[in-house]
C-alpha positions as a Markdown table, in Angstrom:
| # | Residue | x | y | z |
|---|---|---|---|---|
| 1 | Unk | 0.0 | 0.0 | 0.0 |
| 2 | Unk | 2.9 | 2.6 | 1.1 |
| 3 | Unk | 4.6 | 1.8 | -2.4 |
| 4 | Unk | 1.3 | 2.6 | -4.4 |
| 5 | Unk | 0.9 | 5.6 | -2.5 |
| 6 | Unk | 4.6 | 6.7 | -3.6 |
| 7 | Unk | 3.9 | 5.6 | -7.4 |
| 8 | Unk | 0.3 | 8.0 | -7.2 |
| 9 | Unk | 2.4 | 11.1 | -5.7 |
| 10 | Unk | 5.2 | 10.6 | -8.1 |
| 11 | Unk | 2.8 | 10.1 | -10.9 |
| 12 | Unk | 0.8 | 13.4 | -9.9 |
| 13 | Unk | 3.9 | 15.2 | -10.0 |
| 14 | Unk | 5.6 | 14.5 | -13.0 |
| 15 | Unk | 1.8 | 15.2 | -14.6 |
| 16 | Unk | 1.6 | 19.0 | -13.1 |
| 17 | Unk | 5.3 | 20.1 | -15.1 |
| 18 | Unk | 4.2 | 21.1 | -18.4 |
| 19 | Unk | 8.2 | 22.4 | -18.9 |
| 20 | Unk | 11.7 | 22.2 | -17.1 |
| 21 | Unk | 13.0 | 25.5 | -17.0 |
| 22 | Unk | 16.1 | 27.3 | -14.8 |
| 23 | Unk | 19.8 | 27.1 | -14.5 |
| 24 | Unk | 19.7 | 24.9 | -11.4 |
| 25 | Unk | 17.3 | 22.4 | -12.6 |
| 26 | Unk | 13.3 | 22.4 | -12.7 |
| 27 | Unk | 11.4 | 26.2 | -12.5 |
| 28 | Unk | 8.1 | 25.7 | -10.7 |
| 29 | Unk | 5.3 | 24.8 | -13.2 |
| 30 | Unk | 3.4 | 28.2 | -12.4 |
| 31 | Unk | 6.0 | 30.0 | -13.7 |
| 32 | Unk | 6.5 | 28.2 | -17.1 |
| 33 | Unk | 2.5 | 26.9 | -17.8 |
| 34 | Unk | 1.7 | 27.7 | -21.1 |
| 35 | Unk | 5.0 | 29.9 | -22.0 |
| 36 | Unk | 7.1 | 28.9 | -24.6 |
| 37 | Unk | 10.4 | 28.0 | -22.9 |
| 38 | Unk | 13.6 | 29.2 | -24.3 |
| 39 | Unk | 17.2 | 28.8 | -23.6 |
| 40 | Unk | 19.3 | 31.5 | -25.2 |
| 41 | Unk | 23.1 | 31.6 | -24.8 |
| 42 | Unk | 24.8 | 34.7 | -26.2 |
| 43 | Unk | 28.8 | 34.8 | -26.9 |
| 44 | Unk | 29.1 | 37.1 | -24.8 |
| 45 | Unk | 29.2 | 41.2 | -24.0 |
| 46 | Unk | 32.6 | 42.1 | -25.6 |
| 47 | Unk | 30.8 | 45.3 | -27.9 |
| 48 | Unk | 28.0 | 47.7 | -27.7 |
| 49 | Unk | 26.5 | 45.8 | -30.8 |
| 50 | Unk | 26.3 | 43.1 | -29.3 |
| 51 | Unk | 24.6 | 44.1 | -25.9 |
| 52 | Unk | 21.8 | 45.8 | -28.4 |
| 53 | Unk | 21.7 | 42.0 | -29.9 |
| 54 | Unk | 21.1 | 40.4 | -26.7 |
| 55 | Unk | 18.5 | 43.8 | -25.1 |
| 56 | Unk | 16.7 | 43.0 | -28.7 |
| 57 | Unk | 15.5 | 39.5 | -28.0 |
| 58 | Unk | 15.4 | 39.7 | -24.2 |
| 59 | Unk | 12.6 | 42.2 | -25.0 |
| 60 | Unk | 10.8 | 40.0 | -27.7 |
| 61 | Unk | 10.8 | 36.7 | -25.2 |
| 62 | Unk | 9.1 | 38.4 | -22.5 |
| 63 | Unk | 6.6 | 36.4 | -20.0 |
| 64 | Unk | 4.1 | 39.1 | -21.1 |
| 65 | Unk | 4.0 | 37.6 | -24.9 |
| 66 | Unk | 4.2 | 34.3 | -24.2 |
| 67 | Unk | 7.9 | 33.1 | -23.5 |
| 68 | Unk | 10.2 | 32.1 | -20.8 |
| 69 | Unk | 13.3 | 32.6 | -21.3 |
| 70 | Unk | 16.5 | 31.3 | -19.7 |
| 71 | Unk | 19.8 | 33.6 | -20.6 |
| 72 | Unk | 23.5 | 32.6 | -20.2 |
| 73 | Unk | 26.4 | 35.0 | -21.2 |
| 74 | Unk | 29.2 | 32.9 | -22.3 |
| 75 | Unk | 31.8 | 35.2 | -22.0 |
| 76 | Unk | 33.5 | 34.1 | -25.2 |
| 77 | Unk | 33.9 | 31.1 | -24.8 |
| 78 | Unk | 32.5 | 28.1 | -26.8 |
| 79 | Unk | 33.2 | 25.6 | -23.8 |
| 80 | Unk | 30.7 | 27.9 | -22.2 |
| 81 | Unk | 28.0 | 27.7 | -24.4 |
| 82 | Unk | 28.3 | 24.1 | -25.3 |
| 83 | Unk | 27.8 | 23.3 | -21.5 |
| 84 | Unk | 24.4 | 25.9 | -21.2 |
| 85 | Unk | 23.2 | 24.4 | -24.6 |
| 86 | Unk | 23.2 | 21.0 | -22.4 |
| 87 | Unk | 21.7 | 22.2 | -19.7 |
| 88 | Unk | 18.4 | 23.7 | -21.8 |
| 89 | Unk | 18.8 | 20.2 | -23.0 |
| 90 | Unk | 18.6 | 18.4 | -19.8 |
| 91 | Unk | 15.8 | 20.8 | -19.0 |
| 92 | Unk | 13.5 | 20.0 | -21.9 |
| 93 | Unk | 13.2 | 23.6 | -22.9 |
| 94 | Unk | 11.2 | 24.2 | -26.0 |
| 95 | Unk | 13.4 | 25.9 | -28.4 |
| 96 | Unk | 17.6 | 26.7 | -27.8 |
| 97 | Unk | 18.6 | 30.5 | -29.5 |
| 98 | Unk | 22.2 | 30.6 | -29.6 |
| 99 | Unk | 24.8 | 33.3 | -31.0 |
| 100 | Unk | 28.0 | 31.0 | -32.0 |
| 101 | Unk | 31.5 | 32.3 | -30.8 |
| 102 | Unk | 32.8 | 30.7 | -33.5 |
| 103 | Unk | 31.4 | 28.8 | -36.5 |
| 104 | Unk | 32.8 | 25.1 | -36.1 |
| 105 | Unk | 32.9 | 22.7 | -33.0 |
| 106 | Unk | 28.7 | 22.1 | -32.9 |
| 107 | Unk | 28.1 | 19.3 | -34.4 |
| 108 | Unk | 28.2 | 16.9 | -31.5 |
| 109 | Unk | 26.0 | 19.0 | -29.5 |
| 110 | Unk | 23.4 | 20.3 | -31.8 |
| 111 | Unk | 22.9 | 16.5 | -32.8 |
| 112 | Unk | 22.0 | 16.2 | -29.0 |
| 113 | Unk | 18.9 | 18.8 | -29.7 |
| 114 | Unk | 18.1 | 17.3 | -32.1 |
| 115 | Unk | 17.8 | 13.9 | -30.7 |
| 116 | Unk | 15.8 | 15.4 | -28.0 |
| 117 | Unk | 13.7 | 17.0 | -30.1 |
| 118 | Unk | 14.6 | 20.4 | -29.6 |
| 119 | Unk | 14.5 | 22.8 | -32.4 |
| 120 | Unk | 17.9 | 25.1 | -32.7 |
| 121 | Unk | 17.7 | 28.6 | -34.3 |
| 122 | Unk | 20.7 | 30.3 | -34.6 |
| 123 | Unk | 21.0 | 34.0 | -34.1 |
| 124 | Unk | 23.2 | 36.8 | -35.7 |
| 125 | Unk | 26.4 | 34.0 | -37.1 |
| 126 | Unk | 26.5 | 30.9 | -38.9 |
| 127 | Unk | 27.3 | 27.7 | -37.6 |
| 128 | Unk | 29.5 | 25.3 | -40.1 |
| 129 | Unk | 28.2 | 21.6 | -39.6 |
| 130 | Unk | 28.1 | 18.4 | -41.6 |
| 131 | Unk | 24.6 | 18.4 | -41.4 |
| 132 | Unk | 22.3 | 21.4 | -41.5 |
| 133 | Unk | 19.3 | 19.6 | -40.2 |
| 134 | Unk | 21.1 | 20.3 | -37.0 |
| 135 | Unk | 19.4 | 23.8 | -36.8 |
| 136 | Unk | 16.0 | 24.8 | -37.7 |
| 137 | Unk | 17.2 | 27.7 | -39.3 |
| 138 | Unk | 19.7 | 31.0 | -39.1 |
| 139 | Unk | 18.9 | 34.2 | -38.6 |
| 140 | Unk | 21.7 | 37.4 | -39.0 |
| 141 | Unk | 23.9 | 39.3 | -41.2 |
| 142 | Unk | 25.7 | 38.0 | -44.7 |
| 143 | Unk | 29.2 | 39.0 | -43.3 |
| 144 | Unk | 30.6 | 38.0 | -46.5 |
| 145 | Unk | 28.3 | 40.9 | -48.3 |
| 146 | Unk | 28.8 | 43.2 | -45.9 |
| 147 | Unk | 32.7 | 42.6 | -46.8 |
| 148 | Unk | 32.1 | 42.9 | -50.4 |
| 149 | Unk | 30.2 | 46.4 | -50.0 |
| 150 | Unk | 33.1 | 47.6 | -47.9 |
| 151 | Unk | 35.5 | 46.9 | -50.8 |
| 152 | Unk | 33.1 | 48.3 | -53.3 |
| 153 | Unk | 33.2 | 51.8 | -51.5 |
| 154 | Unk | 36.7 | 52.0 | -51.4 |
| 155 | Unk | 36.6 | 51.4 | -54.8 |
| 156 | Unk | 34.9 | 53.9 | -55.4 |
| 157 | Unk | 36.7 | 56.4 | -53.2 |
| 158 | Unk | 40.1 | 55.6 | -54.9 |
| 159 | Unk | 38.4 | 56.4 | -58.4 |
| 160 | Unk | 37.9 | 59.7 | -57.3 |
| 161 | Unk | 40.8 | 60.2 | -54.6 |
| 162 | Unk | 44.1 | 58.6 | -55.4 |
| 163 | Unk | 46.2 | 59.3 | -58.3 |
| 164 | Unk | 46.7 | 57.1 | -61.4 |
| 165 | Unk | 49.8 | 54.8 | -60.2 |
| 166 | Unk | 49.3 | 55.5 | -56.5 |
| 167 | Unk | 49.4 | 52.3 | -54.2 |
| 168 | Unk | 47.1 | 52.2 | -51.6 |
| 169 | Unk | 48.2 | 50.8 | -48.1 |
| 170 | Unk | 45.2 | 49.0 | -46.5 |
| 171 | Unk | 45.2 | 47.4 | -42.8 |
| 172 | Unk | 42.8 | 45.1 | -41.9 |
| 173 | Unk | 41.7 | 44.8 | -38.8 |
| 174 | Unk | 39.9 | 41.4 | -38.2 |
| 175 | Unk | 37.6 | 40.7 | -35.4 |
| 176 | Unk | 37.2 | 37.3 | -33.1 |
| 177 | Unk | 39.2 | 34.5 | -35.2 |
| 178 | Unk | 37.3 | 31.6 | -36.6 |
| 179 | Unk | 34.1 | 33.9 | -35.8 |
| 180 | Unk | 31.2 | 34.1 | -38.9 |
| 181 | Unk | 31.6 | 38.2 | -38.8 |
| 182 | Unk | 35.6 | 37.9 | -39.0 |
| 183 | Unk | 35.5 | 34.9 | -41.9 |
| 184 | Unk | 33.0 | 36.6 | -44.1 |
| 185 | Unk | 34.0 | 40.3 | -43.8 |
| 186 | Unk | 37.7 | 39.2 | -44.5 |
| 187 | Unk | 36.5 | 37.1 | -47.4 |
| 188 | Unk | 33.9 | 39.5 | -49.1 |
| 189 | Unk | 36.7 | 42.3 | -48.7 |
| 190 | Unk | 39.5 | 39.8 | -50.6 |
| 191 | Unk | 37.3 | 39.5 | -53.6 |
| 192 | Unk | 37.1 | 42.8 | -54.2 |
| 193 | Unk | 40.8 | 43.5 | -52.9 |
| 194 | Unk | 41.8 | 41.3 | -55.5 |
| 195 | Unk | 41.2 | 42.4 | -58.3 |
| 196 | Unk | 42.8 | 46.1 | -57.9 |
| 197 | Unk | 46.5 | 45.7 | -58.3 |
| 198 | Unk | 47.3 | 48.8 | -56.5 |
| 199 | Unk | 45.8 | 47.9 | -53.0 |
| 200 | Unk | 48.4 | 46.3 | -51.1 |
| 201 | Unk | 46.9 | 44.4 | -48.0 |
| 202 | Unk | 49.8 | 45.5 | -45.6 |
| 203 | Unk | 48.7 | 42.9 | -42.8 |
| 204 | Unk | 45.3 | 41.5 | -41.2 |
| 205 | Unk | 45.7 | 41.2 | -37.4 |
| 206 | Unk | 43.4 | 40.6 | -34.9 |
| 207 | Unk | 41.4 | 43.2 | -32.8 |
| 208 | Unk | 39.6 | 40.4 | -31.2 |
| 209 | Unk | 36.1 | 43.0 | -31.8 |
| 210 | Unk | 37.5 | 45.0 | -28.8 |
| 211 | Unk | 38.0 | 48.6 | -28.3 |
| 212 | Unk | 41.4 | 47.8 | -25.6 |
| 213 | Unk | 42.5 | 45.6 | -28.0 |
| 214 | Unk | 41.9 | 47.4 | -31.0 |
| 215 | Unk | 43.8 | 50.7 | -29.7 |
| 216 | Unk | 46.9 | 48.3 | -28.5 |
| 217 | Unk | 47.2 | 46.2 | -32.1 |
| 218 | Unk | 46.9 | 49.8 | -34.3 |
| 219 | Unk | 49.5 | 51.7 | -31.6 |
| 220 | Unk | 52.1 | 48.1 | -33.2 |
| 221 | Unk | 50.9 | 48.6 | -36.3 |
| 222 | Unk | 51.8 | 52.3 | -36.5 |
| 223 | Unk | 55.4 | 51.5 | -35.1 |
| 224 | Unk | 56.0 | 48.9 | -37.3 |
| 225 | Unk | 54.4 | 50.7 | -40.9 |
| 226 | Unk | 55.2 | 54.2 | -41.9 |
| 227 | Unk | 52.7 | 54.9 | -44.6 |
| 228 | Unk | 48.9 | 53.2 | -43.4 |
| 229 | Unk | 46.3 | 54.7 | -45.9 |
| 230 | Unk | 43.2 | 53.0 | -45.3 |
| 231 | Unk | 42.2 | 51.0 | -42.0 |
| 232 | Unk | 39.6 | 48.4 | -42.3 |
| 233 | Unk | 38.2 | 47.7 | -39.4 |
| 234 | Unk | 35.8 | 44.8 | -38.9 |
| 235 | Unk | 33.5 | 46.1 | -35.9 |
| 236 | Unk | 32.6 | 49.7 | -34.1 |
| 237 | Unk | 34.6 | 48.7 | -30.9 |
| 238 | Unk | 38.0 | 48.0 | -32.6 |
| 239 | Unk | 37.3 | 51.4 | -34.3 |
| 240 | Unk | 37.1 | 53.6 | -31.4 |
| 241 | Unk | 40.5 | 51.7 | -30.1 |
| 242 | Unk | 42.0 | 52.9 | -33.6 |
| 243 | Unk | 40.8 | 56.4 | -33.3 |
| 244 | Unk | 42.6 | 56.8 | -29.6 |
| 245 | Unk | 45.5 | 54.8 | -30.9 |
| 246 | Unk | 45.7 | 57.4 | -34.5 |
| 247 | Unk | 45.3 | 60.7 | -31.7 |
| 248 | Unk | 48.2 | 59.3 | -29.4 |
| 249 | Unk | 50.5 | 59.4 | -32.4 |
| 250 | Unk | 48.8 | 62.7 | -34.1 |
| 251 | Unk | 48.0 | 60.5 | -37.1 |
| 252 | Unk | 45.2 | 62.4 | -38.8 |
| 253 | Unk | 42.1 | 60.8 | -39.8 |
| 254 | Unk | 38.9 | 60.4 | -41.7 |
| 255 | Unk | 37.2 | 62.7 | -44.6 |
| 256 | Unk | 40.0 | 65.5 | -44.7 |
| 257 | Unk | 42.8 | 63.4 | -42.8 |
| 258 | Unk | 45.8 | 61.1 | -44.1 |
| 259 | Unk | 44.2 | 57.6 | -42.6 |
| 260 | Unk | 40.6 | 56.6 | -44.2 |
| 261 | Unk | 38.4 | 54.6 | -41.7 |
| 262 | Unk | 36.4 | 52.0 | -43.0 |
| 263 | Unk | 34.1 | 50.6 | -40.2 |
| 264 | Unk | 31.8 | 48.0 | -39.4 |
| 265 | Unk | 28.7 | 47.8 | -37.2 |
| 266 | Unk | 26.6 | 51.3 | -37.5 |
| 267 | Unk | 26.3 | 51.9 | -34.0 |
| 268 | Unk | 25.0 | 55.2 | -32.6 |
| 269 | Unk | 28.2 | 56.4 | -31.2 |
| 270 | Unk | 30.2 | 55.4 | -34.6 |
| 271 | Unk | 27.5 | 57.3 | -36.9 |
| 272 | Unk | 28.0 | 60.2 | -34.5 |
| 273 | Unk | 31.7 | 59.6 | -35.6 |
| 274 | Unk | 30.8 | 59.5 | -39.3 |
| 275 | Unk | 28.5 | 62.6 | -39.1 |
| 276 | Unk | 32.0 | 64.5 | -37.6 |
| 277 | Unk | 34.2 | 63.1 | -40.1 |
| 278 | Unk | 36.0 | 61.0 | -38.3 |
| 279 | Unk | 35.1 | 57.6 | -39.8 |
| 280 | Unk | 34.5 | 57.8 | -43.7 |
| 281 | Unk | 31.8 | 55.1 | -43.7 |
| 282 | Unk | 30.3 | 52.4 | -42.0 |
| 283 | Unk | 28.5 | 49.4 | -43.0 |
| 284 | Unk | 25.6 | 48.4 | -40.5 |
| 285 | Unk | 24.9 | 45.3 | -39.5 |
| 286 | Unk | 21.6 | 45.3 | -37.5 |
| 287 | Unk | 21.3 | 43.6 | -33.9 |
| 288 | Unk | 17.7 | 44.2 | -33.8 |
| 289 | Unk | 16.7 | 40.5 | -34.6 |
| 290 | Unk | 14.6 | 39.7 | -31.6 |
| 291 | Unk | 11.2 | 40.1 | -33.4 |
| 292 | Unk | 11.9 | 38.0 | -36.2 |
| 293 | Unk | 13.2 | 35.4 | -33.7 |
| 294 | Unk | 9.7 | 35.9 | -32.1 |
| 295 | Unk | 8.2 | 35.3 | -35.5 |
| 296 | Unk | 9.8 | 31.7 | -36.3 |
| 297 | Unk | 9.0 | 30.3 | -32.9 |
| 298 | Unk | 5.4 | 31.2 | -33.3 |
| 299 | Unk | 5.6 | 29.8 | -37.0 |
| 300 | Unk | 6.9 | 26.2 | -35.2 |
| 301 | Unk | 4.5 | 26.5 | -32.6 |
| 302 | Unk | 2.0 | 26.6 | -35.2 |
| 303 | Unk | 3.5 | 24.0 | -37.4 |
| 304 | Unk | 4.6 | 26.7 | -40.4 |
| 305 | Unk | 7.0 | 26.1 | -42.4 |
| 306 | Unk | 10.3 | 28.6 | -41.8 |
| 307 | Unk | 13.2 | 29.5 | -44.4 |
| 308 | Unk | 16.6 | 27.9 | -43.5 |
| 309 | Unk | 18.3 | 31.3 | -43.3 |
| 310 | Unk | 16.6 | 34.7 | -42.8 |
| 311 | Unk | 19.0 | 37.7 | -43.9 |
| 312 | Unk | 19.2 | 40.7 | -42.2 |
| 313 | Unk | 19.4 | 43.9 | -44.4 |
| 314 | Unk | 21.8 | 46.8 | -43.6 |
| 315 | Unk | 23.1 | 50.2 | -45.1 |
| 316 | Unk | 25.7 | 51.6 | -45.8 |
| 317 | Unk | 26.5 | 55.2 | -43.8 |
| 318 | Unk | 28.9 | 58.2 | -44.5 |
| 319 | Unk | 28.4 | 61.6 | -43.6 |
| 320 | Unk | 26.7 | 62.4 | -46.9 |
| 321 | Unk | 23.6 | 60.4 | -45.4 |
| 322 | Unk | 24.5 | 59.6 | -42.0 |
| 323 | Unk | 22.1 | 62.3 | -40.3 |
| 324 | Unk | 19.2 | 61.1 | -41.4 |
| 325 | Unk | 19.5 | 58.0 | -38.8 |
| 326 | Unk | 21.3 | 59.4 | -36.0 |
| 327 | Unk | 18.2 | 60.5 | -33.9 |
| 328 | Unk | 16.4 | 57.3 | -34.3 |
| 329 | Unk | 18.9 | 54.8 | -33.8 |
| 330 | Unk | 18.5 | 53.3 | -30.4 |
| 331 | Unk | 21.7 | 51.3 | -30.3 |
């Protein structure tokens, strides 16, 4: 009789838990009935993109339209997020958001979602794995477009700046290694970079997307090169470390200086910078993705069919049409 007891009170229990939920284990089911649970691990908090990124879809999977979410900062690391993915595995969560740190290495643990039946969407970067029924879908920038519209408007600057046989000195300076952002804006410069003769590619070093770090590599790289004409620089961040570094060593800069500033990003405080002068243009990538991660759960939950990849659009920003942003950007 005791043991039947047991079985009844066990029984009723597992039967009142719609959802496991929380980063120590089970969430009372009053907080997670009928909310769509999610577990979202984000790289990490290394720019002031990427915080917009992470505000954008903390304010779309509110409890107040419908979600639960569970949030884990992985401070760069992929070691980190492999481990929360786990957890919001062991949890039964109903759909796992994740922004990769770097684009390989997921294979084994996205193939654990999906045996547990847990669709992945992945947010803002790519993921590179054998098979792509690993995810449900991706949702973010084409970094390797927002490389080749980098290298088109230098192009374009050169044919109306630079003399005939003039040589033009470019730096880049890359972002996180092995990172979607750093692979495709490398790339999608190269193959424009390529095919002009007169751009030499001095060196590509990383700035690891950092402003600390960003001011430290371009203070080496103005020791070690004499004559830097145009600095690519693969995020906002690593921009305003280059701008510090350029004013330490009275290195003029942007539309009527000696160094041209080719940034990525668009944040507010870099289109303030392009409005000045100080950066000739930026190409926006737009962290605002939160809604249309919103929009594809709600498509699974009602058993829609969703793209594989949804691409997010961006401009591209110098001070000829910069001002007409500036007051509504929020990030």
């Amino acid at each position: 009789m005791l043991l039947c007891v047991v079985a009844a009170i066990c029984l009723c229990g597992c039967g009142s838990v719609k959802k496991q939920s929380g980063q120590d284990g089970m969430v009372p089911a009053e907080l997670t009935e009928d909310l769509i649970v999610v577990g979202f691990s984000q790289l990490g908090s290394e720019s002031v993109w990427r915080t917009a990124h992470t505000a954008s879809i903390q304010e779309q999977l509110t409890k107040e339209k419908g979600f639960f979410l569970e949030y884990n900062n992985a401070r760069q690391r992929q070691e980190n997020q492999i481990k929360a993915i786990r957890s919001y595995i062991s949890q039964r969560v109903d759909y796992i958001v994740f922004s990769p740190v770097t684009e390989t290495g997921w294979d084994t643990v996205l193939q654990e979602a999906k045996n547990a039946n847990i669709p992945v969407i992945v947010v803002d970067r790519m993921v590179d794995v054998k098979d792509d029924s690993l995810y449900t879908t991706i949702i973010g920038m084409d970094a390797q477009e927002e490389g080749r519209k980098a290298g088109r408007w230098l192009e374009e600057f050169c044919r109306k700046n630079k003399g005939k046989d003039e040589t033009i000195n470019v730096l880049v300076m890359e972002g996180t290694a092995g990172s979607s952002a750093q692979i495709g804006r490398s790339e999608g410069f190269d193959e424009i970079a390529k095919t002009h003769d007169d751009w030499r590619v001095l060196e590509k070093i990383s700035g690891e997307f950092t402003t600390t770090k960003g001011k430290e590599v371009m203070l080496s790289m103005l020791s070690k090169y004499q004559d830097i004409d145009v600095v690519v620089s693969q995020n906002d961040d690593m921009t305003f470390g280059i701008i510090e570094a350029l004013q330490e060593r009275g290195v003029s800069y942007g539309v009527d200086g000696d160094v041209t500033i080719i940034s990525f990003d668009a944040v507010k405080e870099a289109l303030e910078l392009v409005a000045d002068g100080k950066i000739n243009v930026d190409i926006e990538c737009n962290p605002l993705q939160g809604e249309q991660v919103a929009e594809v759960i709600r498509k699974l939950e009602a058993g829609q069919p969703v793209e594989k990849r949804y691409v997010v659009d961006g401009d591209i920003f110098t001070i000829d049409n910069v001002k007409s942003v500036l007051e509504q950007r929020k990030y």
